[in-house]
N, C-alpha and C positions, 0 to 999 in steps of 0.2 A: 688290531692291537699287537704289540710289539713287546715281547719280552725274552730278551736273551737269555740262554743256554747254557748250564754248564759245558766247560772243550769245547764252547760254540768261537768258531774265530770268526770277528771283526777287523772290517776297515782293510778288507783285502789281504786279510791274514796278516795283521801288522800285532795283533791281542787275540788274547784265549781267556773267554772268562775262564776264573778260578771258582767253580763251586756257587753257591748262592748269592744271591744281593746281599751284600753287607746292611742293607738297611735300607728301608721304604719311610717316606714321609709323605707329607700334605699335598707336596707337587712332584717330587722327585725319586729316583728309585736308584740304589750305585749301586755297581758292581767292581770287586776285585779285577785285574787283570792283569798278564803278564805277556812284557814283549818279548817274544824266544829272540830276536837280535841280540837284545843288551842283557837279560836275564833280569831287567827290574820288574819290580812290581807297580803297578798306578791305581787307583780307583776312576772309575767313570761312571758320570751322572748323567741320566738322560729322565724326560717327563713320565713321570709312572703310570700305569695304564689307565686310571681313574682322569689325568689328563688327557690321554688321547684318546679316549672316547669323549669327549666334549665337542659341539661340533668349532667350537674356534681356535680347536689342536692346536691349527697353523699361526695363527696369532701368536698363544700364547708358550711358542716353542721361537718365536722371534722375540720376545720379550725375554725367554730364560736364555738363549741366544748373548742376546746385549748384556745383561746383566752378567754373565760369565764372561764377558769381555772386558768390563767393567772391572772385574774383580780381580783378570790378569795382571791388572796396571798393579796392583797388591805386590807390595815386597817387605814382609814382617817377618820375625823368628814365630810371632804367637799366634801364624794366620795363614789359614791353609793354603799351598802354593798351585795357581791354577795356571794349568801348563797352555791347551790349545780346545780346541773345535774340532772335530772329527764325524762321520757321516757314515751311518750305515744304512743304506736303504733309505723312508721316509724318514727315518730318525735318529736327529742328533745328540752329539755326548761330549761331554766336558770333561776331559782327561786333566786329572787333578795328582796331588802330589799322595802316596798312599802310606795313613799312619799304622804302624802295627800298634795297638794301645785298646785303649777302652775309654767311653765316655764320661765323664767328672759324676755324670748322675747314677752310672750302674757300681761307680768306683767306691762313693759314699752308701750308694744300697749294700754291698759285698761288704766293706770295713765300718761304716757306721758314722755319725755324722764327726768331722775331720774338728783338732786342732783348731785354735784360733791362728796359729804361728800358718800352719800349713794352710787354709783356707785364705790368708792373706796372700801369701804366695801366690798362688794358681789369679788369684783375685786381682795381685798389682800387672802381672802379664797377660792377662785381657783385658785391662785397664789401659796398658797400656798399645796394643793393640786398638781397641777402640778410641783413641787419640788419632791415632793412625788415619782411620778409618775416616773419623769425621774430620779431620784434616785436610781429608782426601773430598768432603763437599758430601759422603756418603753416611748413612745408617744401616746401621745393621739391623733393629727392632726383632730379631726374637735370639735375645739372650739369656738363656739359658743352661744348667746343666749338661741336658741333652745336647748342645750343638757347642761342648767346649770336651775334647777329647784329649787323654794325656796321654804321651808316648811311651811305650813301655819302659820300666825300669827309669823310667827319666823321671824326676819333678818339673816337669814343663808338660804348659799346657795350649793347644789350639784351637784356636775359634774357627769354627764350620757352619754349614749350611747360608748359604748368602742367599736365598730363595724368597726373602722378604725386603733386600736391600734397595733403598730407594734413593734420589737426591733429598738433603737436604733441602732445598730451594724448594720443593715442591709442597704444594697446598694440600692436596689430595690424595689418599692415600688406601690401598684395599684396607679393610678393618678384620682382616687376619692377624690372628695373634695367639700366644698361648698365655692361656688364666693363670694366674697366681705371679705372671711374671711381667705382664704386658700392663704398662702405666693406663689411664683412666682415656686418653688420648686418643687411646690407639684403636679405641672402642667405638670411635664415630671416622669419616672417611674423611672430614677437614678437622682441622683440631690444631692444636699450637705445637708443631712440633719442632724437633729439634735435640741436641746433645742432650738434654733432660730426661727425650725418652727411652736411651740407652741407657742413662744411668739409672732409671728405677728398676731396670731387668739386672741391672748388673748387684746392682745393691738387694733385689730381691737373690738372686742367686745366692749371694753373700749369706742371707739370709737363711737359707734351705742348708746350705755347707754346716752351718753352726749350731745351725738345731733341728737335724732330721729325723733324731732319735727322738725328741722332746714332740715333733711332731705325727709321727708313728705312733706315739701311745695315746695320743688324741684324734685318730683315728685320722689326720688330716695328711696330704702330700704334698702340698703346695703352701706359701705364702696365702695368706687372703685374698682370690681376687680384687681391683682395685675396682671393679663394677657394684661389688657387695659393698666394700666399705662406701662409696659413698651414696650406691641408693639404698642401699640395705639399712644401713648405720653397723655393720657389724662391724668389731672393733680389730686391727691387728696388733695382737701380742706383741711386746716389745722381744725381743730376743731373749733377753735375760729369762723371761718368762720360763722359755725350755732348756736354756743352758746359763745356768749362775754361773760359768765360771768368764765368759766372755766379759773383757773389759766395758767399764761405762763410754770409753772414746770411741769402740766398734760401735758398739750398741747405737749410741746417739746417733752415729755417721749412717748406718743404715738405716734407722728410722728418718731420718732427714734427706735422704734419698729415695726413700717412697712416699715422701709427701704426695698425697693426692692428687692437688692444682699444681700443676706445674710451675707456676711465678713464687712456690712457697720450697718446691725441690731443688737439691743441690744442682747447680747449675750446667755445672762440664764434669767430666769423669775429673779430670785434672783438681779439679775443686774437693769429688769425689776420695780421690785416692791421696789426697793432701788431710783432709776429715780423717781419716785411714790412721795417718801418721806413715805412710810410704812415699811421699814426696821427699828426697833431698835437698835441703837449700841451697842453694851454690853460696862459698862462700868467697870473702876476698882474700887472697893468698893467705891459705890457712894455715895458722901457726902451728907445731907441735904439740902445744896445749891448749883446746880451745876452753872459751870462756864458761865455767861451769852455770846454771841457773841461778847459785846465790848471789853470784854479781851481775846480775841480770834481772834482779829486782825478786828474787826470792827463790829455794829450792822450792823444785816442782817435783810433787807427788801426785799420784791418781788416785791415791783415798789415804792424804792427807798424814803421812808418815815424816816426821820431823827429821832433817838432817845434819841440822845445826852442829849435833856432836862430829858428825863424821868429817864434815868439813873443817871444825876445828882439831881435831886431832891430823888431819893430811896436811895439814896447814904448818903445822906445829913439827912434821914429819916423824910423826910417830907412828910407825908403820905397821907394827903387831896390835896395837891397838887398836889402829883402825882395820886391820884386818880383824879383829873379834867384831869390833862394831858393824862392820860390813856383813861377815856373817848373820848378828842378828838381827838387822833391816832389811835382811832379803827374807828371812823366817818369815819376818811382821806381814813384811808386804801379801805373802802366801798364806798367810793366814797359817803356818807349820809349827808352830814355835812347839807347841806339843810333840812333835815327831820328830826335829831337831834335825830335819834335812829335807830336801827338796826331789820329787820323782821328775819323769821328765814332762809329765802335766803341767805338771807347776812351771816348768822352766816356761814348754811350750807358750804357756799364757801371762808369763810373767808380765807386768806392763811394761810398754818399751818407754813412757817417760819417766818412771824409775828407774828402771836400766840404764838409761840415758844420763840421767842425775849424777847415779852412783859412778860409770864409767867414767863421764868427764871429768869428777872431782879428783878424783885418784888420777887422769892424765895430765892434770893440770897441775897438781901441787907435787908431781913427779917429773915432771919437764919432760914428759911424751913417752916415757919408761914404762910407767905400770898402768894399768888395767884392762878390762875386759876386750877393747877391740884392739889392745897392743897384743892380749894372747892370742885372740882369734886370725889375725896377721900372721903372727910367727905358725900358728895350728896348720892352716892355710896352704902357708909357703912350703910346709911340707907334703901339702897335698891330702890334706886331711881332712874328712868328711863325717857324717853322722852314723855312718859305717865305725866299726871297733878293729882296727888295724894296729896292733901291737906294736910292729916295728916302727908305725909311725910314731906316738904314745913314746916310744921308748928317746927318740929324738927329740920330739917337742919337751918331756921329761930332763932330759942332759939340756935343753937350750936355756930354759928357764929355772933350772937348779933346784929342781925338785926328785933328784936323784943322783945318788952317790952309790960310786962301782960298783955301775950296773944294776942298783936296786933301788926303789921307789924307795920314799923318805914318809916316815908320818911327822904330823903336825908337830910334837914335840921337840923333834930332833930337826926340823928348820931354824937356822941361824938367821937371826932378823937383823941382816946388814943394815947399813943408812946406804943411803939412793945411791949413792956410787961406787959401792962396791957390790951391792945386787946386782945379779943378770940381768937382761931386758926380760920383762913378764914376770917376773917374779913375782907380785903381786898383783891383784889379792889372791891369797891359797884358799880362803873363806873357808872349808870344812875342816872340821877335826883331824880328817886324813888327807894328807896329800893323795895317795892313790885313789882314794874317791873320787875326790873334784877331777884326777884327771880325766877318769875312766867315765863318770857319767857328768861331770861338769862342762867342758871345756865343749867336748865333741855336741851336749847337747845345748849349750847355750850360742855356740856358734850359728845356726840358722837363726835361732832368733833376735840376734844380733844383726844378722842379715837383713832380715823382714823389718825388723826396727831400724833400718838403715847408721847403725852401729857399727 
């Protein structure tokens, strides 16, 4: 049995591990390491000791072999970069690309279960990543938390451990899996597989992201296994269940991704992450103003919030008006109206085809001027983030004329020009104060503007 050393050098002195295994699984065991040539750091995966005491070591160190060769072919932002094969002794290691970060699952245990806005994020980048993948004729079958790791200080997330990856094409399959996340399929060695049974791991993830907390106090850590539900009959909670603030369009899309029988589950991640509302349409050269939902056969809301007024007064170009009207249909939507302002909860979970509604209406009957993703452009352009960067604030503020020398303006003492003598962005200021909307509007409605591809 074969276990490296810390300061033990490999590969002819070419690596020194760094201190402990970063982490031991089912089959594999990594270690940090550092090549004193170049000063980088790598991780290397080699079979953990529980594999090589088996007597078909050598087999199945040809099989982890191929599959890390397999997985070189790999070239993603959201997917671990696996360098080469290296040889110490009887045993080989997979020198891999090494993340400084922590795993999505200790990241949610540490901060508690995440945002709807943020949860989509991490969620459309292994999303799309696993497009990749099966692209590529490949499954990945154990996705999870655990095996998606973000980089430090980054919101970006990568998908790891490729140890269960197998061809698509193939009939037969080991019935290794993890419970709570591994589809009903993956429980027998032939079974219908396919893009399906990534996407109930992924959509169960989805799942644990949005209510970890709700499942903590019922004592549970995982999704229902998918072997309970359907010999047990025991039922899995809808989301909403543990977190009411999760829209009805996640909600659905996740349960509709762990459908049981596979011929009843969403089909391809693609399908997947389009349920989402994170699919982009492409469109045909798109105009300035694109075509709002009520001439598309009715404004769309997600519970049912009339916009009739808003679009008749943008119509009409009545623009403080419809900025009071805008302010109080975002209240409605949040359910705030009592609190007469929105925190960044509310923003975070706002639904994106509200968002969506309100934004095109106002760019539409502004000829590409005003609204929410014309601020988040100019916000942007200045290199502006969810971070509170004053100098920037103070830019985006003078570009969109929500301040005069040198000092923020409240809502009062805004001049409600007609559209062509307004600045770009000017509208909607929606809060009572302009310094409000700047300071926690703009910076926080921007990601989820993002995520709702806004």
């Amino acid at each position: 049995m074969i276990i490296w050393q810390p300061n033990q050098e490999i590969n002819k002195g070419r690596f020194i591990i760094q201190g402990k295994p970063l982490g031991s699984g089912g089959f594999g065991t990594t270690y940090k390491v550092l090549e004193p040539s170049t000063g980088k750091l790598y991780a290397i995966k080699t079979l953990n000791s529980t594999m090589q005491l088996r007597e078909d070591f050598a087999e199945q160190q040809v099989k982890f072999i191929n599959e890390a060769l397999t997985i070189k072919g790999f070239d993603h932002p959201h997917i671990l970069k696996v360098y080469e094969v290296i040889q110490e002794g009887e045993l080989f290691g997979v020198v891999m690309e090494y993340i400084d970060g922590e795993t999505l699952f200790k990241y949610v245990q540490n901060k508690g279960q995440l945002s709807e806005s943020e949860a989509l994020l991490y969620i459309d980048q292994i999303g799309k990543a696993l497009e990749y993948i099966h692209n590529k004729g490949q499954l990945h079958r154990d996705i999870k938390p655990q095996n998606i790791l973000l980089r430090q200080n980054k919101q970006e997330a990568v998908l790891i451990d490729f140890g269960l990856t197998r061809s698509i094409a193939t009939k037969s399959m080991t019935n290794s899996l993890t419970e709570g996340y591994a589809p009903i399929e993956q429980y027998r060695r032939k079974g219908s597989f396919g893009s399906h049974t990534d996407v109930y791991a992924l959509a169960a993830t989805l799942y644990y992201l949005l209510t970890a907390d709700g499942l903590k106090k019922e004592g549970e850590f995982t999704p229902v296994p998918a072997q309970n539900r359907k010999y047990d009959d025991e039922v899995l909670p809808a989301p909403k269940h543990y977190n009411s603030r999760i829209s009805q369009r996640v909600n659905d899309a996740i349960l509709q991704g762990m459908e049981i029988e596979p011929e009843k589950r969403t089909s391809t991640v693609f399908k997947f992450r389009e349920n989402l509302g994170l699919v982009v349409q492409p469109r045909r050269t798109p105009p300035p103003n694109p075509l709002p939902a009520s001439e598309e056969g009715g404004l769309k809301s997600s519970c049912g919030i009339d916009y009739t007024k808003l679009h008749d007064l943008l119509k009409a170009g009545k623009w403080k008006e419809a900025d009071e009207e805008t302010r109080r249909l975002m209240l409605a939507v949040a359910k705030r109206e009592k609190e007469g302002w929105l925190d960044l909860e509310d923003i975070d979970n706002f639904p994106c085809e509200d968002l969506r509604t309100i934004d095109q209406l106002w760019v539409k009957y502004s000829d590409g001027k005003f609204g929410f993703s014309v601020q988040k452009r100019i916000y942007q352009s200045f290199g502006g983030t969810r971070e509170n960067n004053s100098e920037i604030w103070e830019k985006f503020g003078d570009k969109v004329g929500w301040r005069r020398g040198n000092n923020w303006l409240y809502y009062k003492d805004i001049t409600f020009l007609d559209k062509d003598k307004a600045p770009e962005g000017h509208f909607p200021v929606v809060d009572g104060c302009v310094l409000f909307c700047c300071v926690f509007g703009v910076s926080s409605l921007a990601p989820r503007l993002v995520n709702c591809n806004i």
